[in-house]
C-alpha positions in Angstrom: 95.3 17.9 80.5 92.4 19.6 80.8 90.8 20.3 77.3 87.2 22.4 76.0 84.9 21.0 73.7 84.8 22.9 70.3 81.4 24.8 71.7 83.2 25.5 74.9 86.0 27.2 73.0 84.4 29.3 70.7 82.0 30.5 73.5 85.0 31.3 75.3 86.1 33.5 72.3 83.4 35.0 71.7 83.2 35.8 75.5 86.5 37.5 75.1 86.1 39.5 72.3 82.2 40.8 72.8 82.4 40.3 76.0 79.0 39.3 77.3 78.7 35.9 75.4 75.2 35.5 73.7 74.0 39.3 75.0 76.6 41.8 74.2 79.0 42.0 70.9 79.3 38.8 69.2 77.0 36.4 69.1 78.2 32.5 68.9 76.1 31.7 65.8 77.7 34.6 63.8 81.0 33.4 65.8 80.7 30.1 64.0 79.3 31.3 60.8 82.7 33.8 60.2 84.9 30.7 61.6 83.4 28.6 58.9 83.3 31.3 56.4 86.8 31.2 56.9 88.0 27.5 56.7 85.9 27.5 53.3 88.0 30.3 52.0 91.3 28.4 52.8 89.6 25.3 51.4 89.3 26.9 48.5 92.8 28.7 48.1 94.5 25.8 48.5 92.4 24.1 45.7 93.2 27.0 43.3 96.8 26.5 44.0 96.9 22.9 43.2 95.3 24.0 40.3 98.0 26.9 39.1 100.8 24.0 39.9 98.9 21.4 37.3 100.2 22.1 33.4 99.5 21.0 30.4 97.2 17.7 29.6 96.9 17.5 33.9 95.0 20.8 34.2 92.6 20.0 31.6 91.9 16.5 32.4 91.5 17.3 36.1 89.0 20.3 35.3 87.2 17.9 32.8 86.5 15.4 35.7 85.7 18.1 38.7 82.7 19.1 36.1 81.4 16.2 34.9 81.0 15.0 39.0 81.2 11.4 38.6 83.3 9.7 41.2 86.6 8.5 40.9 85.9 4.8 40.2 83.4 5.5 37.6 86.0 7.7 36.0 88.5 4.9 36.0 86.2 2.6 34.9 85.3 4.9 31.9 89.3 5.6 30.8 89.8 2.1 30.6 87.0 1.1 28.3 87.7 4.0 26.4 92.1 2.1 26.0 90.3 -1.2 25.1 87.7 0.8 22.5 90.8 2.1 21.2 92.6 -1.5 21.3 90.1 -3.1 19.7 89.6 -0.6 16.6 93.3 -0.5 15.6 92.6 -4.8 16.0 90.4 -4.5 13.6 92.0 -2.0 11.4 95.3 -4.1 11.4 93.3 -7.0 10.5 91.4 -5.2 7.3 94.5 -4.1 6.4 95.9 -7.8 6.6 93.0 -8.8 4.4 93.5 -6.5 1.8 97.1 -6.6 1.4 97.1 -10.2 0.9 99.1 -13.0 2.8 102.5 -12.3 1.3 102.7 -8.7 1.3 101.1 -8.8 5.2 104.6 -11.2 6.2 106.6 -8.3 3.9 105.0 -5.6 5.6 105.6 -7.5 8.9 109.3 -8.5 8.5 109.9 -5.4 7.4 108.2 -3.6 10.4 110.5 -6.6 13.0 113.8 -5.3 11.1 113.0 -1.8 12.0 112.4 -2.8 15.8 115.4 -4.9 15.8 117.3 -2.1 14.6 116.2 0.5 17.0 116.2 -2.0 20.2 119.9 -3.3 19.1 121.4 -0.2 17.8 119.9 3.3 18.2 118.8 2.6 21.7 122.1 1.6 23.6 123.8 4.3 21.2 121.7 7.0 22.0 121.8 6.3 26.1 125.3 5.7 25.8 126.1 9.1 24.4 123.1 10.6 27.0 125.1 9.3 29.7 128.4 10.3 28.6 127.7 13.8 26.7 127.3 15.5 29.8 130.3 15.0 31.5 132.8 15.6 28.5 130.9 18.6 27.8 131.7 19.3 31.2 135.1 19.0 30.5 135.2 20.4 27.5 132.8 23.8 27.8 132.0 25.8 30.7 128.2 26.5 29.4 125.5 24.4 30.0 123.8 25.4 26.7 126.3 24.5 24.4 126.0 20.9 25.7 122.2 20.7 25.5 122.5 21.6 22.1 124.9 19.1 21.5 122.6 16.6 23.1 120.0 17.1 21.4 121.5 17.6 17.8 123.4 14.0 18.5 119.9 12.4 19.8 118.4 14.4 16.1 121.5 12.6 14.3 121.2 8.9 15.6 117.1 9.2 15.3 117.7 9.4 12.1 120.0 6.5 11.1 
């Protein structure tokens, strides 16, 4: 079909609501100008309602980057040095502490920190989905309330936490 150029249209418009075009009621620049004035408005409406959506840590770290105005990449760039700055001080940290605790209390303080793993990966874990899985539907069965069985929940997951 038969289709005007941008120009074409909004000189139409502005034709049909002054008019006269460029001599009588509105004039194409202020046509354009208002049009404009508008799309910016929306622009920024919709950018103040992705902003009331974002909660917590999100809302902060996305107004953090908006003002400091470096691009994306540079901000990526900069998070991960900042995970390895942090990887390489606890290093460090874990290796002072190796020093000063001596060889055999370092493989104590080890084994004992690989029993504690091995008892929360073998045990606590499969327990705890197991009974995260199941709750639900026998407190289905059981109470007609959905409160009573996230409370139950989450005093079991308290209970086997604590083993």
């Amino acid at each position: 079909g038969f289709t005007l150029s941008r120009r074409r249209r909004l000189a139409a418009l502005s034709r049909e609501l002054g008019g006269g075009g460029e001599r009588e009621g509105i004039t194409l620049t202020a046509l354009v100008l208002w049009y404009d004035g508008m799309v910016q408005k929306a622009i920024i409406r919709i950018r103040d309602r992705k902003l009331e959506r974002q909660s917590g840590w999100n809302k902060h770290a996305a107004a953090l980057g908006r003002s400091a105005g470096l691009p994306p990449l540079v901000r990526i760039a900069l998070a991960w040095l900042l995970a390895w700055a942090v990887f390489v001080a606890l290093a460090l940290l874990a290796v002072v502490y190796a020093r000063e605790l001596g060889p055999i209390n370092t493989q104590l303080a080890l084994g004992s920190w690989g029993i504690a793993q091995a008892q929360c990966f073998s045990l606590q874990e499969p327990i705890l989905i197991t009974v995260l899985v199941l709750l639900p539907a026998l407190l289905d069965k059981l109470a007609a309330g959905d409160l009573a069985g996230e409370l139950l929940a989450s005093g079991l997951s308290a209970a086997i936490t604590r083993l």
